[in-house]
C-alpha beads as a LAMMPS data file, in Angstrom:
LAMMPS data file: protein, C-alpha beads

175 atoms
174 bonds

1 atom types
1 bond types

-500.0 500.0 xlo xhi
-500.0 500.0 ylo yhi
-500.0 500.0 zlo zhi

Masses

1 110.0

Atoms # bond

1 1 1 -88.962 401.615 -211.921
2 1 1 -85.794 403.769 -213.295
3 1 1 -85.100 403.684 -209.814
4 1 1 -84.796 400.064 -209.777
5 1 1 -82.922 399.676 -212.718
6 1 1 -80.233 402.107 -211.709
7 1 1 -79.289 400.451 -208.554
8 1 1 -79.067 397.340 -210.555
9 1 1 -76.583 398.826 -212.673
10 1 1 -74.507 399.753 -209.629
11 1 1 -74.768 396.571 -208.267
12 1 1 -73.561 395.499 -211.260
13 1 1 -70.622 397.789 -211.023
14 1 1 -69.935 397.351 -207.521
15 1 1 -69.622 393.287 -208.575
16 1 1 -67.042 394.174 -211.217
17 1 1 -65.541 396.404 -208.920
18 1 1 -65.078 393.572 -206.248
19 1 1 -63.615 391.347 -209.313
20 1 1 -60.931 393.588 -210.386
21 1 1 -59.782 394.171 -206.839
22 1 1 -59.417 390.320 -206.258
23 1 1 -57.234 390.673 -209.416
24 1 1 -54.959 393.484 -208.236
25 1 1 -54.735 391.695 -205.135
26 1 1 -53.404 388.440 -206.524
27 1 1 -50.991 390.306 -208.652
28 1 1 -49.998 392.656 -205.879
29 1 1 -49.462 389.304 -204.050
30 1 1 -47.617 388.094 -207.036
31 1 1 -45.098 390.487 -207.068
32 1 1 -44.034 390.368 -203.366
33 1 1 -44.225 386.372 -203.408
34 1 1 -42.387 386.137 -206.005
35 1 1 -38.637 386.902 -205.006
36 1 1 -39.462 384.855 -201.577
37 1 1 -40.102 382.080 -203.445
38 1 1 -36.840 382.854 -205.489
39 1 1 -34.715 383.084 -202.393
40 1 1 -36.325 379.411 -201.328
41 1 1 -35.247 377.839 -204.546
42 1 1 -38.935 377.507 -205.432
43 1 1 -40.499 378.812 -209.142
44 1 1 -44.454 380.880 -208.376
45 1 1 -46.974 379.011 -210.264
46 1 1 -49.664 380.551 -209.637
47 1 1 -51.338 383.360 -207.179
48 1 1 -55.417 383.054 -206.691
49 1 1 -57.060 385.284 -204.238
50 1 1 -61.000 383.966 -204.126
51 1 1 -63.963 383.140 -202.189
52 1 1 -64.505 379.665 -200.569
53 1 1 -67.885 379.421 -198.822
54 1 1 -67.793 382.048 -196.373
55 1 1 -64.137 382.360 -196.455
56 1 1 -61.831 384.582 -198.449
57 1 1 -58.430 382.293 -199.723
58 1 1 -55.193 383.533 -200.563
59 1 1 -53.549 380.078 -202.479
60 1 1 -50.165 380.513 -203.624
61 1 1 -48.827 377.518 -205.676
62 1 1 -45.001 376.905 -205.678
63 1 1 -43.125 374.634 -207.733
64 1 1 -39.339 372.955 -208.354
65 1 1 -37.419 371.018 -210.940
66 1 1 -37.573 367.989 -208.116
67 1 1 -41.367 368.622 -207.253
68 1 1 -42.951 369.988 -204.215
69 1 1 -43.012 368.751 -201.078
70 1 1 -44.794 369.854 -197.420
71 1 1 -41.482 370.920 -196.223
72 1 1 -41.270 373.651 -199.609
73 1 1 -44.845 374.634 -198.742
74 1 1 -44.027 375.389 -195.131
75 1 1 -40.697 377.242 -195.599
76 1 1 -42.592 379.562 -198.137
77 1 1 -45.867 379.691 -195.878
78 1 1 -43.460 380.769 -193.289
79 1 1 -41.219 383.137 -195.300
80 1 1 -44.235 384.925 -197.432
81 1 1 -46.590 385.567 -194.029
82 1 1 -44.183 388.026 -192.566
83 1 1 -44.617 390.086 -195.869
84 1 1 -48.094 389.895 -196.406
85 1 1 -48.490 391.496 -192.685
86 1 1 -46.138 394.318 -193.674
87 1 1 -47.490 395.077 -196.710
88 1 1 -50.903 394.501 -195.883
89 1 1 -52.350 394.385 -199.288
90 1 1 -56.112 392.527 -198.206
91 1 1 -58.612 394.663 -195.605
92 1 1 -60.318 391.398 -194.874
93 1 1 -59.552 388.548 -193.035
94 1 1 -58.636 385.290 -195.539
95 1 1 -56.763 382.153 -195.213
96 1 1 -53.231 381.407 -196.786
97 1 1 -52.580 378.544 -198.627
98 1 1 -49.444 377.419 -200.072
99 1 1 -49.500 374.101 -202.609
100 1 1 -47.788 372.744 -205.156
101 1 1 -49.445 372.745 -208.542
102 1 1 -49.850 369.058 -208.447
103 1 1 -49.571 366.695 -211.570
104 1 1 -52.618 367.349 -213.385
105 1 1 -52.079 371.084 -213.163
106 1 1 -53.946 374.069 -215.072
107 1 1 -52.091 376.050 -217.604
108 1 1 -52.478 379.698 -217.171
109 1 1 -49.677 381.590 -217.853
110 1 1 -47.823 381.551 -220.823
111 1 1 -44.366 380.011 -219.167
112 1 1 -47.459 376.846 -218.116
113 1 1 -48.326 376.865 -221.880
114 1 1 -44.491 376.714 -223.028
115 1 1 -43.216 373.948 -219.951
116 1 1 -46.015 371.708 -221.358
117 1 1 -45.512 371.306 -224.559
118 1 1 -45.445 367.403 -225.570
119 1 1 -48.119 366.849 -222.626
120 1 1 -51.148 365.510 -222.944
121 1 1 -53.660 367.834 -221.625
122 1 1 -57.581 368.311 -221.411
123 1 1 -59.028 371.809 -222.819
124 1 1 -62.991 372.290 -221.671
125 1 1 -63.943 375.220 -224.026
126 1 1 -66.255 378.166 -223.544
127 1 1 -68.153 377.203 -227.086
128 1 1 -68.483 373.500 -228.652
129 1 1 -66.017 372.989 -231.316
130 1 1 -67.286 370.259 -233.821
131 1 1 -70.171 369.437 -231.027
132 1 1 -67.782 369.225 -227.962
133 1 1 -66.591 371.449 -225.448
134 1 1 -63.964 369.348 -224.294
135 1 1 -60.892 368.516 -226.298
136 1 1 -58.139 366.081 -225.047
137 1 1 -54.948 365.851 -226.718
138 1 1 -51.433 366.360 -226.706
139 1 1 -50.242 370.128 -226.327
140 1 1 -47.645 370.553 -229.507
141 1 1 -47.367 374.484 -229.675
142 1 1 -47.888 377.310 -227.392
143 1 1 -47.294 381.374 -228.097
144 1 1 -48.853 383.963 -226.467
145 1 1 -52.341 384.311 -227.703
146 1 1 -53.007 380.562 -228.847
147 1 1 -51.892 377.039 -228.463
148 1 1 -52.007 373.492 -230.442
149 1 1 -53.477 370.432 -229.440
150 1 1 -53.298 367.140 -231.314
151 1 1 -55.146 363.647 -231.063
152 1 1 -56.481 361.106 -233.873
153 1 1 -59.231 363.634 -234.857
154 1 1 -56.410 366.024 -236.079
155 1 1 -54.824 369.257 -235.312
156 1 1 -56.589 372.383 -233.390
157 1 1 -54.940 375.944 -232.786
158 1 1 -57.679 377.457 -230.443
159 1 1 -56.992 381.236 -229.124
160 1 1 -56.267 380.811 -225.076
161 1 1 -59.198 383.347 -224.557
162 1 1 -62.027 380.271 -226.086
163 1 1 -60.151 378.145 -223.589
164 1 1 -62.373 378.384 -219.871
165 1 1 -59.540 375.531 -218.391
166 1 1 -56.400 374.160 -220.099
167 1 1 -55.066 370.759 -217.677
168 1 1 -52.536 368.589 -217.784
169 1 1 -53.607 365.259 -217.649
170 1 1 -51.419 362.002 -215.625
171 1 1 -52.077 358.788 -216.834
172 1 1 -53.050 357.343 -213.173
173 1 1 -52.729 353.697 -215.206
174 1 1 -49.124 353.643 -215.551
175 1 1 -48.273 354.959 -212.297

Bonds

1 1 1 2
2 1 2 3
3 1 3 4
4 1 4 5
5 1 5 6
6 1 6 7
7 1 7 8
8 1 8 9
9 1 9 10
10 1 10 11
11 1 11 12
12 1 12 13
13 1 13 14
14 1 14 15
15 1 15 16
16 1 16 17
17 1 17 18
18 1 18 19
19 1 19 20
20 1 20 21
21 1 21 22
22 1 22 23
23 1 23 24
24 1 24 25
25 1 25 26
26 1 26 27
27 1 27 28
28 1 28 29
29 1 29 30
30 1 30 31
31 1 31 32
32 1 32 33
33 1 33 34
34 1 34 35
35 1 35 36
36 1 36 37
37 1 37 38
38 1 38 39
39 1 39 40
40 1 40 41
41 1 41 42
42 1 42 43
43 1 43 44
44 1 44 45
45 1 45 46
46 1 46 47
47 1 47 48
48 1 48 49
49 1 49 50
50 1 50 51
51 1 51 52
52 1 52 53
53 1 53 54
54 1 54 55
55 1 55 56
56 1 56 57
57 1 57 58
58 1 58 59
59 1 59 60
60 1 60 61
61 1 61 62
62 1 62 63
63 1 63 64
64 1 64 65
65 1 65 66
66 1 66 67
67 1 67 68
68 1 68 69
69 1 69 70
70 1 70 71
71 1 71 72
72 1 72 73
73 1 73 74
74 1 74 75
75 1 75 76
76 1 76 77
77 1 77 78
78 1 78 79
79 1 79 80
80 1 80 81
81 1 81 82
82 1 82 83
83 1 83 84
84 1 84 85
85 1 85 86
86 1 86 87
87 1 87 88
88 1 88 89
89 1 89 90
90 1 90 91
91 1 91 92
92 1 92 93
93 1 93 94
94 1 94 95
95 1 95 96
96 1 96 97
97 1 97 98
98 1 98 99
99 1 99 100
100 1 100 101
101 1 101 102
102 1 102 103
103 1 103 104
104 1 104 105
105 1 105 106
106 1 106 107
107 1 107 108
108 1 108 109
109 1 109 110
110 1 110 111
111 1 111 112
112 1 112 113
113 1 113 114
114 1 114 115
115 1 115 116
116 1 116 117
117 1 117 118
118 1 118 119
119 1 119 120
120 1 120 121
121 1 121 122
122 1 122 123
123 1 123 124
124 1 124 125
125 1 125 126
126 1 126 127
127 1 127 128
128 1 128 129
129 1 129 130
130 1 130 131
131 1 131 132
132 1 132 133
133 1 133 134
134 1 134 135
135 1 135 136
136 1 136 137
137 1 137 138
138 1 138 139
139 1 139 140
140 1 140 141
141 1 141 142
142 1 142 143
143 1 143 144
144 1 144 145
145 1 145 146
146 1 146 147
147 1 147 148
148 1 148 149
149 1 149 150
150 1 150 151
151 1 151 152
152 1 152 153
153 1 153 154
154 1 154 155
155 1 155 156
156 1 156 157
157 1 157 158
158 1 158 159
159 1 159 160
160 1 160 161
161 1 161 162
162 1 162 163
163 1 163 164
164 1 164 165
165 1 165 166
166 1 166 167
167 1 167 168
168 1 168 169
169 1 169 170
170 1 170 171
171 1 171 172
172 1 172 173
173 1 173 174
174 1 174 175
């Protein structure tokens, strides 16, 4: 049985392992997307290296001042590939992906936290607070550890670590 339980644990490990490489990846990915996206007029939103089914995904997620559109996502698909294949920083095969955040986009980053302030935005929560785990409301401050959302039930300053998902949310009536 000891024998069991160790390789366990290094299954374990080897799964943590895997985790923080997918991290160093997307920030390795960050930092060499990031001035191509500069040179296209484009702001990096977000970099997510995960697994989809079978697949590994690299999604990068561009945005502008005057929103996204295909042609954005093809000029940077187009000006980040040649990098990627010189620097070479995934071993496996994986799909590329470039989108546009979108207009109900998640908050991740404290620049997201700060662009969004006076939005209204839906928080689900790791832990129920007052019964719920999901608090909507409008985002009225932002630093880096914690943020503030308001609606009629009153004010909430929740640390961004209780947070699982912080979204803005589009009000698809008055569209």
């Amino acid at each position: 049985m000891p024998t069991l339980c160790f390789m366990s644990n290094i299954i374990l490990l080897r799964g943590f392992a895997v985790e923080k490489q997918k991290k160093n990846i997307a920030g390795t990915v960050w930092d060499l997307a990031e001035p191509v996206a500069e040179s296209l007029g484009l702001e990096l939103w977000d970099v997510e290296y995960v697994k989809e089914g079978a697949d590994m995904v690299l999604r990068i997620t561009i945005d502008k001042d005057s929103g996204v559109d295909i042609n954005d996502c093809e000029a940077m698909h187009r000006a980040i590939d040649p990098v990627l294949d010189e620097a070479d920083p995934i071993e496996v095969s994986y799909r590329l992906e470039v989108s546009s955040p979108g207009v109900e986009r998640t908050l991740s980053r404290p620049k997201h936290f700060e662009s969004s302030v006076g939005q209204r935005v839906e928080v689900k929560l790791y832990a129920p607070l007052n019964g719920q785990k999901k608090l909507v409301g409008v985002l009225t401050g932002a630093d880096s550890g914690s943020f503030t959302v308001e609606n009629d039930s009153g004010s909430y300053t929740l640390e961004k670590s209780s947070a699982a998902k912080v979204s803005t949310l589009f009000d698809w009536n008055e569209a």
